[in-house]
Structure formats: structure tokens, C-alpha cells
N, C-alpha and C positions, 0 to 999 in steps of 0.2 A: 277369564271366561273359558267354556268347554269349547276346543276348537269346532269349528263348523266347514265343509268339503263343500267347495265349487266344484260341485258334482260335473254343472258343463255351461260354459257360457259364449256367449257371440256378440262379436262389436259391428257396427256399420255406421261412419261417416263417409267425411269428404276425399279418405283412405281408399275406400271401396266398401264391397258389401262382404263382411265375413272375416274370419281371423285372418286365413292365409293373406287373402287382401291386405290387411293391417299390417300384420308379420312382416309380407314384401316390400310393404314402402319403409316401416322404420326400419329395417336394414339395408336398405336407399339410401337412408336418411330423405325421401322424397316429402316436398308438402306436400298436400291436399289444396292450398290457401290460392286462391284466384279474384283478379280484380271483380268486385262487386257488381253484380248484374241480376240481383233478385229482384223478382215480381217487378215493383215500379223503383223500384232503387236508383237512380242514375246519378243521381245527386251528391253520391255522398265519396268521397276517395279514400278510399279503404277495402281492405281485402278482406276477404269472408269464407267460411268453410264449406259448402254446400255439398250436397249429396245429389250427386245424378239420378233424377228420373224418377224421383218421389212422385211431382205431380202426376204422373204416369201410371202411377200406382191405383190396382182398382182393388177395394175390399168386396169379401164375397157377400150376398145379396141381404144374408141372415145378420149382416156388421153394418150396411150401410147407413143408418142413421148417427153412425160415428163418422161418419166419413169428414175428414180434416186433413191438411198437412198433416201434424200431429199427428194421428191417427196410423195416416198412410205409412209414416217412415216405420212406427212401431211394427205394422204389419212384416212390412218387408224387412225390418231386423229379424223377427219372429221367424222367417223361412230360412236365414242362413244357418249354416253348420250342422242342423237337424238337430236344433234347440224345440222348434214343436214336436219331433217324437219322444225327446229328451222328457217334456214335460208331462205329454200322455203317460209314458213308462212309468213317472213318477203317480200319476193320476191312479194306475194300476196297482200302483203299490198300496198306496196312503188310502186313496179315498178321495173324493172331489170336497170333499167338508177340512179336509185335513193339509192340506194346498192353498197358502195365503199369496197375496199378490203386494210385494211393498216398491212402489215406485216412487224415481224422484223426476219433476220437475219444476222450470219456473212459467214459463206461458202457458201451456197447454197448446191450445188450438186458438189460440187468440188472434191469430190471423182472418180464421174464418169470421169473426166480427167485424175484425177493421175492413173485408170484403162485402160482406153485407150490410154494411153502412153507406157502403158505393150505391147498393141496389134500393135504398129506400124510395120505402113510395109517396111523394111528396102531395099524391091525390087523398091519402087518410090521413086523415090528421090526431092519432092518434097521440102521438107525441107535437110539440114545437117543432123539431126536424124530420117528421115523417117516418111509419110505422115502418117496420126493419122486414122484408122479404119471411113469406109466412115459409118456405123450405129451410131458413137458419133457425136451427137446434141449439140455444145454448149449453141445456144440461149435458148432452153428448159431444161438446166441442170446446165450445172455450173453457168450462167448467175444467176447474184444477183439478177434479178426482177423474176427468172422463179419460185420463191411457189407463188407468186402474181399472177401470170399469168394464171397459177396451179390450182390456186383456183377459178380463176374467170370465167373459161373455166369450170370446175365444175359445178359451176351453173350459165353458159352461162349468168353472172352478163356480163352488158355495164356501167355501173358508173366508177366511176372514182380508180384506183389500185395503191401501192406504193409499194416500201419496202426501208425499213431504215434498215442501215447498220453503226450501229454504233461501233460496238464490243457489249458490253456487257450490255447495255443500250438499243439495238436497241428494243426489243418489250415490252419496256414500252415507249419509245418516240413515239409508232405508236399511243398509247390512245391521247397525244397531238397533231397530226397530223389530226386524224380521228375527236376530236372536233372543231377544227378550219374548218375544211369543215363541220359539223354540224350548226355550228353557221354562217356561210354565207350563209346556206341554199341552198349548192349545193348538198349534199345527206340527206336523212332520216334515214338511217341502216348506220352501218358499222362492218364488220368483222375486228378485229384485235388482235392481237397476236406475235406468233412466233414460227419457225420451223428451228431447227437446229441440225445437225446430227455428228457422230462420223466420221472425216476422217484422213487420213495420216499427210496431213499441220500442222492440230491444235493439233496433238498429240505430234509429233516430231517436232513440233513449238514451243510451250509452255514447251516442255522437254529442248529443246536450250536457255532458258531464265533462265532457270533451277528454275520453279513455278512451277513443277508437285510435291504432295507428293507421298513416296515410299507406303504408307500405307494411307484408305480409308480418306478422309478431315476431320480436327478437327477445325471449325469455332472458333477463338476467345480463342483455348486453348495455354498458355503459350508455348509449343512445338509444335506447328505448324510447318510444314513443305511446304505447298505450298496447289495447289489447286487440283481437283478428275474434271474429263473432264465427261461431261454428255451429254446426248439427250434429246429431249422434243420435241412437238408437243403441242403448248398453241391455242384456240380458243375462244374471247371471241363476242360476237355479241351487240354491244353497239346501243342504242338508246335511244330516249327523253322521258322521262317517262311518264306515264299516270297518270290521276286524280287519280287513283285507285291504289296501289300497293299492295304489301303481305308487313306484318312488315319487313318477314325478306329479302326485294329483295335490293338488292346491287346496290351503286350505287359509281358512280367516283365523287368524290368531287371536287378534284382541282391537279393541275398537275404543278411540278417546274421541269425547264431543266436552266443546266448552261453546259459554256465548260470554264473549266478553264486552257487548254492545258499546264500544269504545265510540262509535261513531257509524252515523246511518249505511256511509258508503267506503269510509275509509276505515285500514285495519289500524291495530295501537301500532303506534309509530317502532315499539321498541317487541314488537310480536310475541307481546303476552298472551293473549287469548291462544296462537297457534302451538305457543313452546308449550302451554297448561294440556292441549289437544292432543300433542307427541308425546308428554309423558303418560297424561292419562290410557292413551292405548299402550306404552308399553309398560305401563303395569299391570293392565288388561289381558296382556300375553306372558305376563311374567319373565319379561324381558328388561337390560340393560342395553345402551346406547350402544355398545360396542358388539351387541348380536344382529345390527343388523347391517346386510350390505349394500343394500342400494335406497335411496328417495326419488319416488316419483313427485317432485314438486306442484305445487298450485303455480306456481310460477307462468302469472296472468301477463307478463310483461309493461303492467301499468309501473311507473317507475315507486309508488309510494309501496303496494303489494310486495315487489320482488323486494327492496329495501327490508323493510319488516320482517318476512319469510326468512329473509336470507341472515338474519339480527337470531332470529329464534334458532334456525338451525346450525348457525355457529355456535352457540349455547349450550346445545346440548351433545354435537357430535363434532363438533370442531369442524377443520377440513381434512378430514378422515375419512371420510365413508363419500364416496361419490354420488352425483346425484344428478338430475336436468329435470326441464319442463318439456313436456310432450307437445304442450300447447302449437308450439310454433310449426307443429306439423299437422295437425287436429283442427287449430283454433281452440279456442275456449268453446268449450258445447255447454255452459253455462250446468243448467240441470241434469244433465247428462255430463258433465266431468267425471264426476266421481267414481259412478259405475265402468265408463269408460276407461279412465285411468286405472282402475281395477282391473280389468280385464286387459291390462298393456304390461300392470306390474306381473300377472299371470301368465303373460307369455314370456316375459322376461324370466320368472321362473323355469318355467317348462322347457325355452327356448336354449336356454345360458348365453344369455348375450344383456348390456343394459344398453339401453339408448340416447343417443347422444340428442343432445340438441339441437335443432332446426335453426335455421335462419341466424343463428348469435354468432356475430363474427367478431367481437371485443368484449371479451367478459369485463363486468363492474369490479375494478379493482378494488370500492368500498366495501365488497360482500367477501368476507372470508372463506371462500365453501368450496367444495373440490366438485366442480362443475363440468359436465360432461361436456365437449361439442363434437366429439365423435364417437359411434359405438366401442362400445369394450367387449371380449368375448371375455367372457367370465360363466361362475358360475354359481351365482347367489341362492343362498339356502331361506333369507327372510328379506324381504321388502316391505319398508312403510312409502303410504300411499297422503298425503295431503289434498284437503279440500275446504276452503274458506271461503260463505258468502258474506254479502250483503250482512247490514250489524251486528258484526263478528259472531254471524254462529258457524261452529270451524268442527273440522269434523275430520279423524285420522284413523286410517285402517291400516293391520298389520298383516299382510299374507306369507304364508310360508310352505316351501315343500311338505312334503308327508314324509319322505326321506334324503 
């Protein structure tokens, strides 16, 4: 594929709000991850990523009918790094028709339902359980397309909007989405990423599958116990590069997606679907195994995932090329992974440093892979990015300097 230039992008989890924020803690090595104390949570013992001061968050008066968690964290990802002037410049350039929005997530705003099911009115009997509060908006909130929508109403963009909802894949499948409309030359810009927030479903979801650990995520260590629920707000503004760049401006090289539907929640034991994902993007970039230097792993710390991951990437790169899971500092941000870990392997680029792993204090001696648990200062030219949801649709980006 034609490279494509992450013109300018900004992360905000349970890191803080913004790169530098980010930047700071994974050269900490600090979590984010704190005992669980969302909304009505008390019940569950596990630790979680949360972002300060979301609910706090006011959208302006012209957005309000979006207003959701959801919503709000997008907003306030939107203000870090001067990614909204980023996007105007862009707007200036292209045109508001020529500026598509590709985002991923998996809830939406679906919290705002399971709150307005508190507030039902048990005096109309519209339904069996009483008609749901006439101020809940589903189309603007729980609705999967509504951070698309969200965003686009933001900067009054008319180009073309998406959102992929893949589970845990969905905002790195949006980079292969937004290039293929690049490359037929229906937009010049495109925003994409992903936004995905803490709620009830996915807590006491993934608790009934019994994948949560009691204790913060340890990617890849022998006693793993499951995976740490996170939040994030990923934004990256992708477009066609110019004659001119900066050495260190980042660019997407090539992109593999497979679905190897091996099983609804579990990956193929022997990480077929992922090894098919890493080749297909490095052939995407026209690349061999030995061009690249660092992997930002999926490395969800559920013991069957790291297993599998770690099976496919002993496969194709041995224990050669170093590698860790971010997670254990993040959390898993579910829909927002992808873009997020895009935007870590991008400062790794820019930064020359890779990062080490969080919380893993005995790597799995069964996984042959040259696993990071401390930063390295280095100074990597190409980094692949993994991302694998729910039945196996997996999904791999390859970023690389410009020089």
C-alpha cells in the first residue's frame, strides 16, 4: 500500500490527558490501573483503567444531545495536543466534503442506557417495565455510529463517517478502512482512531466469562490471571504525505486484517488467524520479518490470548525482535486499543525508546519471544502494532519513520 503520514495525533487514558502525559508514565514504567470504583461497581475485585474527570466533562451547547460518557471522553481527547486545530488546518486545506471520520469502537455510550433504565417510569406503561426517561437519546448515545457522528458534527465535516465495531481490533481496522477511501480518492484527510469508555456490560461482562484479573494485568507473565478493563480516547489524522517531511514524522506502512472466526471469544489455540494478520500487513508494506524492530503486542494478559499471540510470533520472528504488551499500563481499552497502541508505537518511533512491560514480573517460560519488562533506549525505524477481537477478527498495523 501507498504509505500514509500520521500527520498529528493524541492519546488520553488512565496515563493522563495528552502524549506528553502518556510519554511520562511509559518511561515510569507507571500504571494507570487502580482498584475498581466505577459508577456502582463495588462488587467486583479487579482493577480497571479509568480516566479522571470524564464525568466532569461539559460538551458545548451546539453537541449536547450527544452528551454521554462516550461522548464526553471523545470531547476532551479532542482538546489535547491541538489535534482540533490540526483538523481545522486540515478542513482548510481539503474541504469539509473531503475529511472522512473512521472510528472504532465496541460500546458506544451504552452506559447512558443502563442509566436510564434506573430512571424508568413505572406510571406508563408503555413497555412491561416502564417507558425509559423521555431526555435518553438513543441515536446520539448508545447508538454504535454516534463518536462518528460526534465527531463529525464537531467540525461540521460532510465527507464520508464510519465506525467499526469489531471488539477489540475495531480502532486499528479503521487505519484500513480510511486508506482504502484514500486510495479511490473519495477523501484527502481522515480522522481515525477510537473511543471507548468504562460501563456496566463490559465490566460485569467480561467478569461472567471470568477474563477479569483480581489484581492490576500482567501481560505475558506465567501467573496471569485475566485481563484489567480500560478507557482511552485514541485520535490520529492520517493523510498523504508530502514531498517534505520531518525525519522523524510517522507513517502507516501497511495494514493485515484476517477473521479467522476460530471461536466466538477464544483466539485459534496455535494463533493462526494473528500469524495470517502479521504477514498480511507485512506484505502490505513490503516488508520482511527481519525489517522490523519492535511489537506492540495484544497481549491482553488472559492466559489462552498471550499463549496463542505468543505461538504466532515466535513463528514468524523468533525471539529476535523484542516486543511487550502496553496493556498492563493502559489496561485493555477494548475499542480504543488499537488506535491507542498506535499512537504508543508512534511515540516509540519519534521518541527512540521501546517500552517495557508493566506489572510482569515472571515471564511464561512456554512463550519463546524476547519480551520486554524494562524500557530499552533504542532507536527503531518500523514497528508492528497487533490487535485481536472477539471471533478472531485480528487486525495488524505497520508504522514506520519517514527517515
Amino acid at each position: 500500500m501507498p504509505p500514509l503520514h500520521l500527520s498529528h495525533f493524541t492519546a488520553t487514558s488512565c496515563l493522563g490527558y495528552g502524549n506528553a502525559a502518556t510519554l511520562a508514565a511509559l518511561r515510569l514504567q507507571r500504571s494507570g490501573l487502580q482498584p475498581c470504583q466505577f459508577e456502582t461497581v463495588r462488587d467486583l475485585a479487579t482493577h480497571v483503567g479509568e480516566v479522571a474527570g470524564v464525568d466532569a466533562v461539559e460538551l458545548p451547547a451546539s453537541l449536547a444531545a450527544h452528551d454521554c460518557r462516550n461522548n464526553r471522553l471523545a470531547w476532551l481527547g479532542l482538546q489535547q495536543d491541538g489535534f482540533s486545530n490540526a483538523v481545522e488546518a486540515a478542513i482548510a486545506r481539503h474541504g469539509r466534503r473531503r475529511v472522512g471520520v473512521f472510528l472504532g469502537t465496541s460500546t458506544s455510550g451504552i452506559l447512558q442506557t443502563e442509566q436510564a433504565y434506573r430512571r424508568r417510569d413505572p406510571g406508563r406503561l408503555d413497555s412491561t417495565q416502564g417507558a425509559l426517561p423521555d431526555d435518553f437519546i438513543y441515536r446520539t448515545t448508545h447508538n454504535t455510529y454516534s463518536v462518528a457522528n460526534f465527531v463529525r458534527a464537531a467540525f461540521q465535516l460532510e465527507g464520508p463517517a464510519m465506525v467499526v465495531s469489531t471488539a477489540c481490533s475495531s480502532s486499528a481496522k479503521v487505519f484500513a478502512s480510511a486508506a482504502r477511501m484514500l486510495a479511490a480518492g473519495l477523501i484527502d484527510a481522515a480522522i481515525v482512531g477510537g473511543v471507548d469508555t468504562l460501563c456496566l456490560t463490559t465490566l460485569y461482562g467480561f467478569n461472567s466469562l471470568e477474563l477479569l484479573s483480581p489484581g492490576p494485568c500482567r501481560p505475558y507473565d506465567v501467573h496471569r490471571q485475566g485481563l484489567s478493563i480500560g478507557e482511552a480516547a485514541a485520535f490520529i489524522l492520517l493523510e498523504r504525505p508530502t514531498a517534505q517531511l520531518l525525519a522523524d514524522a510517522v507513517l502507516l506502512l501497511g495494514v493485515g486484517e484476517t477473521s479467522d472466526a476460530h471461536h466466538m471469544s477464544s483466539p485459534h489455540p496455535e494463533g493462526l488467524g494473528a500469524r495470517m494478520a502479521m504477514q498480511a500487513a507485512l506484505q502490505s508494506a513490503g516488508l520482511q520479518a527481519a525489517d522490523i524492530d519492535y511489537l506492540n503486542l495484544h497481549g491482553t494478559a488472559t492466559p489462552s490470548n498471550d499463549a496463542a499471540e505468543g505461538r504466532a510470533v515466535a513463528a514468524l520472528f523468533g525471539d529476535t525482535v523484542p516486543c511487550s504488551s502496553t496493556k498492563g499500563a493502559t489496561g485493555h481499552t477494548l475499542g480504543a486499543a488499537g488506535g491507542l497502541e498506535a499512537i504508543i508505537s508512534a511515540l516509540a518511533l519519534q521518541q527512540g525508546f521501546l517500552p517495557g512491560g508493566v506489572n510482569t514480573q515472571q515471564l511464561d517460560p512456554a512463550i519463546p519471544i524476547q519480551y520486554l519488562t524494562a524500557n530499552r533506549d533504542s532507536a527503531p525505524r518500523r514497528v508492528l502494532s497487533n490487535s485481536f477481537g472477539f471471533g478472531g477478527t485480528n487486525c495488524t498495523l505497520i508504522l514506520g519513520r519517514a527517515a
